[in-house]
TIRO-2110 file (N, C-alpha, C; in Angstrom, 1 decimal):
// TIRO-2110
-19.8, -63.3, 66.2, N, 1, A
-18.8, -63.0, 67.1, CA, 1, A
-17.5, -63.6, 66.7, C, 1, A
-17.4, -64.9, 65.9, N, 2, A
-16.8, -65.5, 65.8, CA, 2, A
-15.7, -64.9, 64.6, C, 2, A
-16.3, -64.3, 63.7, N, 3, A
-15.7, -63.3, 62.6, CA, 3, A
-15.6, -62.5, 62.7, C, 3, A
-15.6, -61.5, 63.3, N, 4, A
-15.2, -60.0, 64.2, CA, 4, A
-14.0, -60.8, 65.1, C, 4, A
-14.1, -61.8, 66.0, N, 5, A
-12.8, -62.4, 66.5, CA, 5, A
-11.8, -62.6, 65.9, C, 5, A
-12.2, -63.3, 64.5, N, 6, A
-11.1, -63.7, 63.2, CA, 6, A
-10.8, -62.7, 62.6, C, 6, A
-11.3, -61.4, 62.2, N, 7, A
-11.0, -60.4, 61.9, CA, 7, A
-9.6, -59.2, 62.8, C, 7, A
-10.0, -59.2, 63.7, N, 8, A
-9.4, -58.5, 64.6, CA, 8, A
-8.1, -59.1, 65.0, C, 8, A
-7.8, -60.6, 65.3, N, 9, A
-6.7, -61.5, 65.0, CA, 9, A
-5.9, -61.5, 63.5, C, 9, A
-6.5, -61.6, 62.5, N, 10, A
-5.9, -60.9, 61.2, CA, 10, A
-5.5, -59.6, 61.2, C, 10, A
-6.4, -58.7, 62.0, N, 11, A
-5.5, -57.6, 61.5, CA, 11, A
-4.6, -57.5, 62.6, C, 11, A
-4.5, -58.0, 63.6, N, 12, A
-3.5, -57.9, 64.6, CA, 12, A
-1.9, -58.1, 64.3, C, 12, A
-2.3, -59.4, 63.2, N, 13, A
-0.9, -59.5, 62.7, CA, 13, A
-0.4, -58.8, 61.5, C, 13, A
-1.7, -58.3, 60.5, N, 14, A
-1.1, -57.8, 59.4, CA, 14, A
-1.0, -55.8, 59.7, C, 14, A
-1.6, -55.5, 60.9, N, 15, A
-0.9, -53.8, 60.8, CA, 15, A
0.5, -54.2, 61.2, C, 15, A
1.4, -54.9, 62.5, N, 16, A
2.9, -54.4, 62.7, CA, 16, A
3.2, -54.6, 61.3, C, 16, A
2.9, -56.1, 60.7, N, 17, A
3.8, -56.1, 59.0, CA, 17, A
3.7, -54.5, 58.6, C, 17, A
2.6, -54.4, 58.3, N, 18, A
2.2, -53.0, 57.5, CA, 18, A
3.0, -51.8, 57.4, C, 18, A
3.2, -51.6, 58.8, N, 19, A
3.6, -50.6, 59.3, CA, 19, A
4.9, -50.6, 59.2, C, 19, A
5.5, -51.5, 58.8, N, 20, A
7.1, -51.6, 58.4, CA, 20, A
7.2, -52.1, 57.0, C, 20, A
6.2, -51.8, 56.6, N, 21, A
6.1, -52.0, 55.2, CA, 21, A
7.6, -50.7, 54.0, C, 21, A
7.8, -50.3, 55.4, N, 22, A
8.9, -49.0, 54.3, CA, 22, A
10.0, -49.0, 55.3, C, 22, A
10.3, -48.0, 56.2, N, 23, A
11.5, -48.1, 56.9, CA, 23, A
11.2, -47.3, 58.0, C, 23, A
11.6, -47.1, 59.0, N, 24, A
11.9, -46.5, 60.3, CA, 24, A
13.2, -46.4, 61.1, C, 24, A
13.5, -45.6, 62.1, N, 25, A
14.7, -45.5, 62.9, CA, 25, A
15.1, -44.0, 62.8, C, 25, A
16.1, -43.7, 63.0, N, 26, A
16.7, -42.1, 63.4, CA, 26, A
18.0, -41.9, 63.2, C, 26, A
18.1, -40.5, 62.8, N, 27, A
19.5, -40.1, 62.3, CA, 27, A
19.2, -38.6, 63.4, C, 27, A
20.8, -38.6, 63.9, N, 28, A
21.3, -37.3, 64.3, CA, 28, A
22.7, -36.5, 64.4, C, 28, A
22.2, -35.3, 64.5, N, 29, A
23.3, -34.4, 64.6, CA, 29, A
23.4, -33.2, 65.1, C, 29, A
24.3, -33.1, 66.3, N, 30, A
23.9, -32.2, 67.3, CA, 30, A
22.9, -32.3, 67.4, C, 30, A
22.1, -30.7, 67.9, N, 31, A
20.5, -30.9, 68.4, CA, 31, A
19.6, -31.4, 68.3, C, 31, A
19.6, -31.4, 66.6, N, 32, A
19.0, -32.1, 65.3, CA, 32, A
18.8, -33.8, 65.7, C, 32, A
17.5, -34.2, 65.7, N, 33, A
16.9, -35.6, 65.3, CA, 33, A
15.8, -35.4, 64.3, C, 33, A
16.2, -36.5, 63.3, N, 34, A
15.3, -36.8, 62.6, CA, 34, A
14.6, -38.7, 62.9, C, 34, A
13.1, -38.6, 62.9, N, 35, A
12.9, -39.8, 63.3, CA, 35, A
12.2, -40.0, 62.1, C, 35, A
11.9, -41.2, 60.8, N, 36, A
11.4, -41.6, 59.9, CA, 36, A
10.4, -42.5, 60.1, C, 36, A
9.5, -41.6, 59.2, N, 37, A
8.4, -42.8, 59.3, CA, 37, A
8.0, -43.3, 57.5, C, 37, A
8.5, -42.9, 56.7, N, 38, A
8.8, -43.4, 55.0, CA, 38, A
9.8, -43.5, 54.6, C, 38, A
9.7, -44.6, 53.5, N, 39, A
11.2, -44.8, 52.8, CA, 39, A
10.8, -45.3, 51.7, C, 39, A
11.9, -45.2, 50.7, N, 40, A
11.8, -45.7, 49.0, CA, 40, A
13.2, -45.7, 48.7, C, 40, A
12.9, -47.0, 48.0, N, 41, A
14.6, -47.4, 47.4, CA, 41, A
14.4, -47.1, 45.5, C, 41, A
15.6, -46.9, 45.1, N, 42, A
15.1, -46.5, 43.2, CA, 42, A
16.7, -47.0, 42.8, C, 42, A
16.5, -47.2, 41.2, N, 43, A
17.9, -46.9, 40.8, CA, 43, A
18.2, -46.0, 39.6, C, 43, A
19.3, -45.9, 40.0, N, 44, A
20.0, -44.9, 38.8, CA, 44, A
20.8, -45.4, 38.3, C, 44, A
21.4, -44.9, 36.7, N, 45, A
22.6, -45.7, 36.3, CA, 45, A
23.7, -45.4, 36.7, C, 45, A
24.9, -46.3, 36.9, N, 46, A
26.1, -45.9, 37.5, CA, 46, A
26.6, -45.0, 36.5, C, 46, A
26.9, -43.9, 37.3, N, 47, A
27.8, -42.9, 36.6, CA, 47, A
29.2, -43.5, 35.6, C, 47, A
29.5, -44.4, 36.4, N, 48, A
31.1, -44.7, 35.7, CA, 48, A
30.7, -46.3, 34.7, C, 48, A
29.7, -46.6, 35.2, N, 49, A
29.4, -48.1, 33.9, CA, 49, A
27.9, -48.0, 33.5, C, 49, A
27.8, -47.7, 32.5, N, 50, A
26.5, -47.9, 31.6, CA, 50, A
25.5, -49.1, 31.9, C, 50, A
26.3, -50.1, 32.0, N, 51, A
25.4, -51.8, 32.2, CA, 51, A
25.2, -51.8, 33.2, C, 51, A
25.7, -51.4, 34.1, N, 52, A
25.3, -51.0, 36.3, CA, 52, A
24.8, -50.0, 36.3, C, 52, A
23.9, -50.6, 37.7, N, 53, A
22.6, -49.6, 38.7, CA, 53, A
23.1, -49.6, 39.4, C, 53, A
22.9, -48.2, 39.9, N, 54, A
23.6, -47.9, 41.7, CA, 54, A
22.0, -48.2, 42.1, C, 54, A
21.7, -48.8, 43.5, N, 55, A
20.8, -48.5, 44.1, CA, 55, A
20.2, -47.6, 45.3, C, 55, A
19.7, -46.9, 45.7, N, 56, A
19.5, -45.9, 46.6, CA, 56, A
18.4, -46.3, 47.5, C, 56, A
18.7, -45.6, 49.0, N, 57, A
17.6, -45.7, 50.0, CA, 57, A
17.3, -44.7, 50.5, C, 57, A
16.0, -44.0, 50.4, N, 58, A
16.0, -42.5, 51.1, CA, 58, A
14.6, -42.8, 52.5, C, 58, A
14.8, -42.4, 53.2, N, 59, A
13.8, -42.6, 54.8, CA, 59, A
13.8, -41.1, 54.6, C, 59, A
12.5, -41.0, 55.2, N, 60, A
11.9, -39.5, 55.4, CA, 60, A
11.2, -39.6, 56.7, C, 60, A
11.0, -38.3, 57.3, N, 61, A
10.2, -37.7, 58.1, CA, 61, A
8.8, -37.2, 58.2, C, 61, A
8.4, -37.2, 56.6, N, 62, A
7.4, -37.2, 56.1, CA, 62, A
6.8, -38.4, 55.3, C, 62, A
5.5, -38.3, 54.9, N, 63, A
5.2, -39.6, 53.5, CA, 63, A
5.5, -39.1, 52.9, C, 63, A
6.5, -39.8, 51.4, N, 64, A
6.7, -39.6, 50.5, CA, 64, A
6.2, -39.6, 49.2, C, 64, A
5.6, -38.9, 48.4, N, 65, A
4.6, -38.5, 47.2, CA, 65, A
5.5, -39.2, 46.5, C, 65, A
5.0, -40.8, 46.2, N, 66, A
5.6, -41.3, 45.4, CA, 66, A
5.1, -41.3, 43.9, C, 66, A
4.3, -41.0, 43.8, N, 67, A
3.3, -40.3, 42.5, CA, 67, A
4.6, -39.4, 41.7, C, 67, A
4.2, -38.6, 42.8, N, 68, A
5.9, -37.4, 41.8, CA, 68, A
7.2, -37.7, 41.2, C, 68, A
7.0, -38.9, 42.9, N, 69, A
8.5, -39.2, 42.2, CA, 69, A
8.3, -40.0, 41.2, C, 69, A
7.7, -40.8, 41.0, N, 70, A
7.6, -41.7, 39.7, CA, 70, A
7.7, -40.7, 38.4, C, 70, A
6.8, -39.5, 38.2, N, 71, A
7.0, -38.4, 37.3, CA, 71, A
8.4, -37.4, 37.1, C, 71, A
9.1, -37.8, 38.3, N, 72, A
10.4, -36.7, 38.0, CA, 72, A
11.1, -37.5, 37.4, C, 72, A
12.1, -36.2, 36.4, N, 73, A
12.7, -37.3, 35.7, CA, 73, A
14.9, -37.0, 36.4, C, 73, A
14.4, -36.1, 37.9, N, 74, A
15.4, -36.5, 38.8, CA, 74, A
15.1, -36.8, 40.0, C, 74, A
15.5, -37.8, 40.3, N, 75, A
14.4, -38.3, 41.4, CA, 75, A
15.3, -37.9, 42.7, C, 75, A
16.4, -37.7, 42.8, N, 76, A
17.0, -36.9, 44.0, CA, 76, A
16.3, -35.4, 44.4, C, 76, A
16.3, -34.6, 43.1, N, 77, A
15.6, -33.5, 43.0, CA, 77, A
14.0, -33.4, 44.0, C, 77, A
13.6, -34.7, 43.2, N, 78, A
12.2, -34.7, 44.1, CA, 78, A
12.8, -35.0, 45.5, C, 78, A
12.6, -35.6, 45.5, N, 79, A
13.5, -35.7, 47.5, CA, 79, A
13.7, -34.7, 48.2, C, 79, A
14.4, -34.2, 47.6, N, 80, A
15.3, -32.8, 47.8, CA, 80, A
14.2, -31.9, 48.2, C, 80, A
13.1, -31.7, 47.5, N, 81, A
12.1, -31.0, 47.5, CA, 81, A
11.2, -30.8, 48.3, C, 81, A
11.1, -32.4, 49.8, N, 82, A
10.6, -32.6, 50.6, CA, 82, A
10.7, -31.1, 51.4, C, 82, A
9.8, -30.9, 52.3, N, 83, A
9.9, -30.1, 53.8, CA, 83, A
10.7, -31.0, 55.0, C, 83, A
9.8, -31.7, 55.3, N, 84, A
10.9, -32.9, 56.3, CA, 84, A
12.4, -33.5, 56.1, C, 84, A
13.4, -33.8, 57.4, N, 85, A
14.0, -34.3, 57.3, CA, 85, A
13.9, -35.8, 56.6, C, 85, A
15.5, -35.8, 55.7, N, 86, A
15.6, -36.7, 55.0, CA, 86, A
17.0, -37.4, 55.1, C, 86, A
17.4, -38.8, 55.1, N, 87, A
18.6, -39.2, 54.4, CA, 87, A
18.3, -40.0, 53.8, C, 87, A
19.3, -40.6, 52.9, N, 88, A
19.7, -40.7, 51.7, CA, 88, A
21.2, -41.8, 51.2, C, 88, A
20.9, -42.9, 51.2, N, 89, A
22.3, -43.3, 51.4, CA, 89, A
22.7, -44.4, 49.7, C, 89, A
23.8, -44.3, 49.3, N, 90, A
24.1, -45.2, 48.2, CA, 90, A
24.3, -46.4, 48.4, C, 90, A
24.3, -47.6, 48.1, N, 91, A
24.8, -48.8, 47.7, CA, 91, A
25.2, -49.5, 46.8, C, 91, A
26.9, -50.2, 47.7, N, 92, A
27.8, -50.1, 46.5, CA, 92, A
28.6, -51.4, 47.5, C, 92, A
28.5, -52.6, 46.7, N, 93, A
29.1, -53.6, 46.9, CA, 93, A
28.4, -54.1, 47.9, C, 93, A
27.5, -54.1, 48.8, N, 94, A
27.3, -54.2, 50.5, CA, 94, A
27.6, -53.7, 51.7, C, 94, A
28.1, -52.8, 51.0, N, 95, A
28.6, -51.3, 51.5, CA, 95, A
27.7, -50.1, 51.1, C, 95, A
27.9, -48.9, 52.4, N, 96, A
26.7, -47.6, 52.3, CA, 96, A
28.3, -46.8, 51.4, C, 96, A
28.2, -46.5, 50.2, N, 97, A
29.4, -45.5, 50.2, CA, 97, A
29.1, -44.0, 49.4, C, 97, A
27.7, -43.4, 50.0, N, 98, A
27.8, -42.3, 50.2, CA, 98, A
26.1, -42.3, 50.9, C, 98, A
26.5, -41.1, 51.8, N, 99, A
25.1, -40.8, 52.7, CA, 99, A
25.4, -39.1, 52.7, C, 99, A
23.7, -38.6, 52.4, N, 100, A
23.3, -37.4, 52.0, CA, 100, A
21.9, -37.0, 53.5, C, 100, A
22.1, -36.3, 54.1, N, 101, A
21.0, -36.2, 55.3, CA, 101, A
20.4, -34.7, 55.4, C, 101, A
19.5, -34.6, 55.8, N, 102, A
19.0, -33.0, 56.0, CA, 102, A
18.6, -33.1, 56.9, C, 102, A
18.4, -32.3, 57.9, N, 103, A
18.0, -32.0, 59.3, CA, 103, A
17.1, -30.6, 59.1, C, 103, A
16.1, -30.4, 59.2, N, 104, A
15.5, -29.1, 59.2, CA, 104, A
15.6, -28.4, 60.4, C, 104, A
15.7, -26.9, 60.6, N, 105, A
16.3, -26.2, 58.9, CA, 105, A
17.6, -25.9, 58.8, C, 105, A
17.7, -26.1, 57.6, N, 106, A
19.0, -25.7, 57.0, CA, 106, A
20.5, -26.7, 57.1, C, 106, A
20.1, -27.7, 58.1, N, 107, A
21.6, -28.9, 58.0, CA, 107, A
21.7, -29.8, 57.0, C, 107, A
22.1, -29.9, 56.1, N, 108, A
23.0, -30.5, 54.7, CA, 108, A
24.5, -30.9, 55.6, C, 108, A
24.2, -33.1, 55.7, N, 109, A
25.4, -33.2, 55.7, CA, 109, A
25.5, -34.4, 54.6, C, 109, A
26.7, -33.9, 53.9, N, 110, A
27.1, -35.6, 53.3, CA, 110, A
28.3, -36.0, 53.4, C, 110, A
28.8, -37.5, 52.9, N, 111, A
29.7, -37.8, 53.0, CA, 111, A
29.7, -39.1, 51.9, C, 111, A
30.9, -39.3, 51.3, N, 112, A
31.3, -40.2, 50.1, CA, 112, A
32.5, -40.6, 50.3, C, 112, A
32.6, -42.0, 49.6, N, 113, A
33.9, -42.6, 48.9, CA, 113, A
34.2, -43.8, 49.7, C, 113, A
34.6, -43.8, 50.3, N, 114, A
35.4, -46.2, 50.7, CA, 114, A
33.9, -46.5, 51.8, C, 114, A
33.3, -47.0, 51.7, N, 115, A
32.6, -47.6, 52.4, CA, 115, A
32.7, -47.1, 54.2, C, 115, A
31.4, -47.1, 54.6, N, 116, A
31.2, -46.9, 56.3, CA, 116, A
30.1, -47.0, 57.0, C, 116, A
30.3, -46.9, 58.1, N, 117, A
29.0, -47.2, 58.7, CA, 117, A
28.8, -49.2, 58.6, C, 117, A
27.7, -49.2, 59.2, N, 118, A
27.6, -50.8, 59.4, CA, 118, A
26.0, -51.0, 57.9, C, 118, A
26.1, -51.8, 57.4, N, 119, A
25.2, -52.1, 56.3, CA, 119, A
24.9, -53.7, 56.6, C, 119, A
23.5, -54.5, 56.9, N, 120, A
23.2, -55.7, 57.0, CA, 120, A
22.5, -55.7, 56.1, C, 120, A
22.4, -56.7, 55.0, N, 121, A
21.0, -56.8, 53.7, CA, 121, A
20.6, -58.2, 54.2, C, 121, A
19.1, -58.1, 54.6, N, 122, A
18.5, -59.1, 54.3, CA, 122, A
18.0, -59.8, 52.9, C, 122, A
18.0, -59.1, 52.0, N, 123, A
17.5, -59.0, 51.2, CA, 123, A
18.3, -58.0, 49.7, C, 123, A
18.4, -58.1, 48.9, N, 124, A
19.1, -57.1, 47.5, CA, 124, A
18.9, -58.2, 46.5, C, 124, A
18.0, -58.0, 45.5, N, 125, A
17.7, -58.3, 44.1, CA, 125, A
17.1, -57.3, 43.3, C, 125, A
16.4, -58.1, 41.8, N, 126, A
16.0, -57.3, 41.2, CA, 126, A
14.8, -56.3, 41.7, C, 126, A
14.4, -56.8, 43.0, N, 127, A
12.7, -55.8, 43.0, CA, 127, A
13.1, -55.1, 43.9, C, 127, A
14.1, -55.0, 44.6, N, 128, A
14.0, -54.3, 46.1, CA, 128, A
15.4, -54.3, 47.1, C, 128, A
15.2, -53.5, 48.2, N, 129, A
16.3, -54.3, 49.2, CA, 129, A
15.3, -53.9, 51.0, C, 129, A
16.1, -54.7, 51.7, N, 130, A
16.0, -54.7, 53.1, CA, 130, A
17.3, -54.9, 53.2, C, 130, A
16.8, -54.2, 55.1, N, 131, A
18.1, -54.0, 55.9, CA, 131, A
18.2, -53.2, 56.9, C, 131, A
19.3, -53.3, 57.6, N, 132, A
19.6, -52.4, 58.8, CA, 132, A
20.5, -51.5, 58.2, C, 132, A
20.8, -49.9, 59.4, N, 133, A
21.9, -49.4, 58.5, CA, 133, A
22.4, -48.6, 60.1, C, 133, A
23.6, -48.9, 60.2, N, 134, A
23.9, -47.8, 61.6, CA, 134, A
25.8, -47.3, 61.3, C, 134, A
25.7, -45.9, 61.8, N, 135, A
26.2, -45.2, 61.8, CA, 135, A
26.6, -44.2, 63.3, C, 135, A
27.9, -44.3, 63.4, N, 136, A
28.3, -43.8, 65.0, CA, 136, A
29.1, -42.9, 64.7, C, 136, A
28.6, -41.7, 64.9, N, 137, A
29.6, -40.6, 64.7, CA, 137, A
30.5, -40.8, 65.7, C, 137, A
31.5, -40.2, 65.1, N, 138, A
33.3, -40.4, 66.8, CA, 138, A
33.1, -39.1, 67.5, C, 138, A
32.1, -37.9, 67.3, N, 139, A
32.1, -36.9, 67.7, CA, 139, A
31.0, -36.4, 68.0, C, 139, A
30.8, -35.5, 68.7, N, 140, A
29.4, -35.0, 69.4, CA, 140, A
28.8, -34.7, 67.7, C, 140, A
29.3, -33.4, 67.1, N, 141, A
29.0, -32.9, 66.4, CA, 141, A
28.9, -33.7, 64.9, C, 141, A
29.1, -35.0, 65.0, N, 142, A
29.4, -36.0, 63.6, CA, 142, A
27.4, -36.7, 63.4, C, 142, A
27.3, -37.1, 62.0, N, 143, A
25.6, -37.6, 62.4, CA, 143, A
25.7, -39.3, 62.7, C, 143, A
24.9, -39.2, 63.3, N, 144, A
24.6, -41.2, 64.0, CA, 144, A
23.4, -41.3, 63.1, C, 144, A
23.2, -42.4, 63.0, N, 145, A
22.2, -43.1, 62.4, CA, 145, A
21.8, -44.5, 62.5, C, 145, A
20.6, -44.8, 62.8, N, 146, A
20.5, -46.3, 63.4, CA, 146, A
18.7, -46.5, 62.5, C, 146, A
18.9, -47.0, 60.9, N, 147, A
17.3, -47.6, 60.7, CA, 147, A
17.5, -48.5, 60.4, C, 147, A
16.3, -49.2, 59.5, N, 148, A
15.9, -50.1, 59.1, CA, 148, A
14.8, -49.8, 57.7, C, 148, A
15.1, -50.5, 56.7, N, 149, A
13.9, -50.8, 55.7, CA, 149, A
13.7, -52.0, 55.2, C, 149, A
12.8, -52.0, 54.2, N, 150, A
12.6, -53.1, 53.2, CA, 150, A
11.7, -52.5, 52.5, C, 150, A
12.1, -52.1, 51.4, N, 151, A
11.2, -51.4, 50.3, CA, 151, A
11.6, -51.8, 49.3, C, 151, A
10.6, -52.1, 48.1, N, 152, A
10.8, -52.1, 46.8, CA, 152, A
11.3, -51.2, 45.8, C, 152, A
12.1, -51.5, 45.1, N, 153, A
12.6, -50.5, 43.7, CA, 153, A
11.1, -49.5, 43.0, C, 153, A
11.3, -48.5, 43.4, N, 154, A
10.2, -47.5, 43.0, CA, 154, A
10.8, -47.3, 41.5, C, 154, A
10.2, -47.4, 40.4, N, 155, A
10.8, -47.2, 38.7, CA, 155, A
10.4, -45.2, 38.6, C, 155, A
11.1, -44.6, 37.7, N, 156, A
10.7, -43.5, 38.1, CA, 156, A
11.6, -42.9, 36.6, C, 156, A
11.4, -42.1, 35.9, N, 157, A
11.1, -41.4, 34.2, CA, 157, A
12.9, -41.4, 34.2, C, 157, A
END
């Protein structure tokens, strides 16, 4: 009895960790909610400097076949390729400065260039990042966004 007790108290604490083991929260637009239950962060090299990695965070609506993506040798592409809603946002300085979102079916919104939205990092090194991320549209029709991750640098071809 006494280890079936101690069992059930261990896992009591280690599924909430678990379960936030990637990211969650919601992005919308107009009618459109997406609510996430996967995320993976990766990097790519910065376009403009060869010695810099941009870092990325993508939250999905589905699980993410990280198998694939480790095999693709564009890993936006794989993303892309999801069925479920997805966003997608850059990190640059401590700043979000570009966010890519899909809303099924058919809403593609993005947006780039000076930093926005609110960005808190618990966390940004070599393995990984954490963090909150919120975003208030000024407009009915603008997308909002309010998650949360902490996931590790997924390496990928």
């Amino acid at each position: 009895m006494r280890r079936l007790t101690g069992f059930l108290l261990v896992l009591g604490i280690v599924l909430p960790v678990a379960a936030f083991a990637a990211g969650s929260g919601t992005c919308s637009y107009k009618d459109k909610k997406n609510t996430f239950i996967d995320a993976i962060a990766y990097q790519n090299p910065d376009p403009f400097d060869k010695d810099k990695k941009e870092s990325m965070v993508a939250l999905s609506t589905e699980k993410i076949d990280t198998a694939k993506f480790k095999a693709s040798d564009n890993p936006d592409m794989a993303l892309l390729g999801m069925d479920g809603g997805l966003v997608k946002i850059r990190l640059g300085d401590g700043a979000v400065t570009s966010i890519y979102a899909y809303f099924p079916p058919g809403a593609n919104i993005s947006n780039s260039g000076s930093p926005f939205g609110e960005l808190k990092l618990t966390r940004s090194d070599a393995t990984g990042v954490a963090g909150t991320f919120t975003l208030k549209g000024k407009a009915a029709d603008d997308v909002s966004c309010d998650f949360k991750f902490d996931v590790p640098f997924t390496p990928h071809k």
